[in-house]
N, C-alpha and C positions, 0 to 999 in steps of 0.2 A: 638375753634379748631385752632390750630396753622397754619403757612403757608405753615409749612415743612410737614404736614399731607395731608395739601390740592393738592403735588404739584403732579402732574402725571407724572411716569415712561414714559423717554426720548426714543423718536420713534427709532427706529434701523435704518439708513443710509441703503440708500437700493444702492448697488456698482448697477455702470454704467454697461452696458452690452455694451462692445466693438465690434465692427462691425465686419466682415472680410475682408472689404475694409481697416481699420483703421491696421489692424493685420498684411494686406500684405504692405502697404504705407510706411514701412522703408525700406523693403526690395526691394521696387521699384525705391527706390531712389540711392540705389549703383546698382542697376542689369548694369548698361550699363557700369560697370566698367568692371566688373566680364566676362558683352559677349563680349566686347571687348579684352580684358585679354586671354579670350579661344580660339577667332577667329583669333587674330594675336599673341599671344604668346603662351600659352602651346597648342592651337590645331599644329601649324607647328613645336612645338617641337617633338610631340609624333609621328607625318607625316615622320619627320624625321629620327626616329627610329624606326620608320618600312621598310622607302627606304634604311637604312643602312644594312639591312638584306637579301636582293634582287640584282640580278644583273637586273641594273635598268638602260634603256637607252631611252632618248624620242622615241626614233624610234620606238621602239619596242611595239607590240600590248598586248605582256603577257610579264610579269616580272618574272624570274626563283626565287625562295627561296635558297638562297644559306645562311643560318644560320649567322654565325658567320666570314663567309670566309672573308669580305673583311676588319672586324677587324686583321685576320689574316694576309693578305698581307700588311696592314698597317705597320704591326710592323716587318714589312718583308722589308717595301721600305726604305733605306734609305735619300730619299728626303723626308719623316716623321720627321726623327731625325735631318735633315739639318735646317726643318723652325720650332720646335721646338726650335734649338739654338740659331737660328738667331732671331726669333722672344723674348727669354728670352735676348739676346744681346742686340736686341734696346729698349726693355725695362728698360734695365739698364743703359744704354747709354741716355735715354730721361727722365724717371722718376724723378730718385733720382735729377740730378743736376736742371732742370727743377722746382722741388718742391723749393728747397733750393733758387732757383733766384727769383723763387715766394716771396718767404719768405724776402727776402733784397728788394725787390719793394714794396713790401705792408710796412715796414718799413718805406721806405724811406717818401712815401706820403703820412703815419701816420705823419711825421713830421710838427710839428704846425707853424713852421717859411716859410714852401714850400708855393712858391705862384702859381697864376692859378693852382689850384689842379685842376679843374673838368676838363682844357684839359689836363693833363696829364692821368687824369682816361680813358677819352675817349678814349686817344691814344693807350692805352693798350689794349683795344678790335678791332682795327684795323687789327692786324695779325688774328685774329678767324673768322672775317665777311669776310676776302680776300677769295677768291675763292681759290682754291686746286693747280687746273689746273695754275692758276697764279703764286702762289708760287712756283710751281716746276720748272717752265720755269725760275724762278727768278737763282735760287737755279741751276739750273744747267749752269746758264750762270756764276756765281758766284765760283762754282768749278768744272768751264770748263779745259781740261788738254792742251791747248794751247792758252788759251784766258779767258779774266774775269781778276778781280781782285786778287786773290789768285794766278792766276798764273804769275801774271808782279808779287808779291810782291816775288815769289820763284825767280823769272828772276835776281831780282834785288840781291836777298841773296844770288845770283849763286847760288842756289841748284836745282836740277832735278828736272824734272814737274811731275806731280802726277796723274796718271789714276783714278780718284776719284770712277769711277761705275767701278771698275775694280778687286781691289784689298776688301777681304770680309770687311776686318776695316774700310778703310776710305766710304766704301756705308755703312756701316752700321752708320756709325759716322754722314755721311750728311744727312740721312733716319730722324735719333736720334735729328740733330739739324731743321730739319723743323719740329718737332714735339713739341720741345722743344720753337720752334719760333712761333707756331701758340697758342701753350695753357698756356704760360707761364703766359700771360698779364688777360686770364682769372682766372685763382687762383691766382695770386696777388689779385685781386677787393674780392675774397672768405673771403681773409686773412685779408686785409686791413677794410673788415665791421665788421670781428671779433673784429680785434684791436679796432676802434671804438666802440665797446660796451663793452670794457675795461672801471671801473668807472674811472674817472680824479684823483679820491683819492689817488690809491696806487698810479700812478706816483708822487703823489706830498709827498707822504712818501717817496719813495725810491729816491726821490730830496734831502728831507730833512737829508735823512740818509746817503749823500755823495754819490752813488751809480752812477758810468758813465751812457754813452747809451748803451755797451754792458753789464753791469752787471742790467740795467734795462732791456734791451730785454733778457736775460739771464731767470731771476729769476721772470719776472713778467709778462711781452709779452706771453712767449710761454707757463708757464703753463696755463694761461688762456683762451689761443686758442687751446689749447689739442684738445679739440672734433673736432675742426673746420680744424684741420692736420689730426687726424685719418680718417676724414668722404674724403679730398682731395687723402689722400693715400690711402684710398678702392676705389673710384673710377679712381682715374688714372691707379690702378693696370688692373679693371677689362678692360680700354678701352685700354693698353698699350701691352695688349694682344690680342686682335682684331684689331690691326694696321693692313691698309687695303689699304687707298687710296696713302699714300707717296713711297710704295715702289711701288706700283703701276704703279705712275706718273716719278720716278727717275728713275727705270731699264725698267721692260716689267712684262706680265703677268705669265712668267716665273721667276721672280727675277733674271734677268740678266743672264750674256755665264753660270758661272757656280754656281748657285742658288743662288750668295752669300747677295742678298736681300728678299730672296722667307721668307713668313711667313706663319702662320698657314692657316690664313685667305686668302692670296694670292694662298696660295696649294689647297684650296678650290674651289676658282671659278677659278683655273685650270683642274682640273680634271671636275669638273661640267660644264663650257663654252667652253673649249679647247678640251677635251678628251671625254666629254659627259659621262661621268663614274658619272651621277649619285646618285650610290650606294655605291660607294667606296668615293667620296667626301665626301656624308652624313654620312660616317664613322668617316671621319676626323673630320665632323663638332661637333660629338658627343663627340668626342675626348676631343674638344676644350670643350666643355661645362663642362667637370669633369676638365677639369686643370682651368679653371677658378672656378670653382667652391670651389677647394682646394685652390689656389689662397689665394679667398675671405674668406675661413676657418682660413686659418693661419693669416689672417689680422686679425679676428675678436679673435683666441685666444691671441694673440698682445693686441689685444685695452683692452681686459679686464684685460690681466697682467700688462698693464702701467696705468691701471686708478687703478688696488688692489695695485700700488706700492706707 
């Protein structure tokens, strides 16, 4: 009798029987994301949007349901549509050039010839760790309208001295450049690890192929750090519209005599620390969260028509 007669039919694998400890143990390992997540992010959102449907004042022992009213008055005040403006102003005012200065720094100390790179990297994160409170005292000494340096350099061009917090442009301009001076040096360092993990290849083909330094940063630099621009310009959008503590610290918690620093986020914790209003703030706050929200919509159909292009 052969071997293959003798050999006995192979026992069937008997499957493990998985515990319920083992079953719940993945999911115990993200839960403190998720309760952290609901405790300080979507539960004080939804909080939110229930005091924006109330006339809502600490004082008060009951809170009235007034629906939809104080969306209503919203689009009724217009100091709504003042830090709306003002707040898209300094965002355009700090953003766009901001990025762009980013992008010529991270260049520059891409450069293989620059020496002590690591204190010049250091030095770029100087303006982000300074305190707020310091800069703005800087910043206003700086374009002070009888004093500082900006105004000896008018003195000396004989031109008229300049009420910086006075007039809506130039607060919105010096708002834009403390903003512009505190983040600029951190997206350079975003930009310049990008570039860094550029292979050394293509530059030494597009050496080989005659190609300058702008016709290499051109064609070789920036499509490569694509992701690494779109991912900087969704987030400075979303935080360029929450600008909170500079016009804070340069005007008042009114954005100056006649609002021409007030932003969304400042109308905010006016009405809610000034006014006690609340319910009508957390109208605005709601506000703010669908415009940032579109915002971040239109970035995002952006990125995917410049990455299908």
């Amino acid at each position: 009798m052969s071997s293959a007669t003798l050999a006995l039919p192979a026992r069937p694998r008997r499957r493990r029987r998985v515990g319920l400890g083992e079953k719940i143990a993945p999911y115990s390992y993200i839960a403190p994301f998720f309760l952290l997540f609901l405790a300080f992010g979507l539960g004080p959102l939804i909080y939110t949007g229930w005091v924006s449907l109330h006339d809502w004042e600490p004082l008060q022992t009951e809170h009235e349901f007034v629906g939809l009213q104080n969306y209503q008055v919203m689009l009724e005040d217009p100091r709504f549509w003042k830090a709306i403006r003002n707040t898209f102003s300094i965002f355009a005012l700090s953003t766009i050039p901001g990025l762009i200065l980013s992008l010529l720094l991270a260049s520059v100390l891409n450069n293989r010839s620059l020496r002590v790179k690591t204190f010049w990297r250091m030095a770029l994160l100087v303006p982000n760790i300074t305190p707020l409170v310091t800069v703005s005292l800087v910043f206003a000494s700086i374009f002070g309208r009888d004093y500082g340096p900006v105004a000896w350099i008018l003195q000396l061009l004989h031109l008229p001295a300049i009420a910086w917090d006075v007039n809506p442009f130039t607060t919105q301009l010096v708002i834009a450049l403390m903003v512009i001076w505190r983040w600029t040096g951190y997206n350079a360092l975003i930009f310049l690890a990008a570039m860094q993990a550029i292979p050394a290849s293509l530059y030494e083909s597009a050496e080989i192929d005659g190609a300058g330094r702008w016709a290499t940063f051109v064609n070789v630099t920036l499509p490569m750090i694509r992701p690494t621009i779109l991912f900087s310009v969704v987030v400075a959008s979303v935080g360029g519209l929450q600008i909170f503590a500079e016009p804070l610290l340069f005007t008042d918690p009114m954005g100056g005599n006649n609002g021409q620093g007030l932003t969304m986020t400042l109308l905010v914790y006016s009405q809610a620390f000034g006014s006690l209003h609340f319910g009508y703030a957390s109208a605005i706050a709601v506000a703010l969260l669908f415009i940032v929200l579109a915002v971040a919509f239109v970035n995002f159909l952006l990125t995917r028509l410049i990455r299908s292009a």
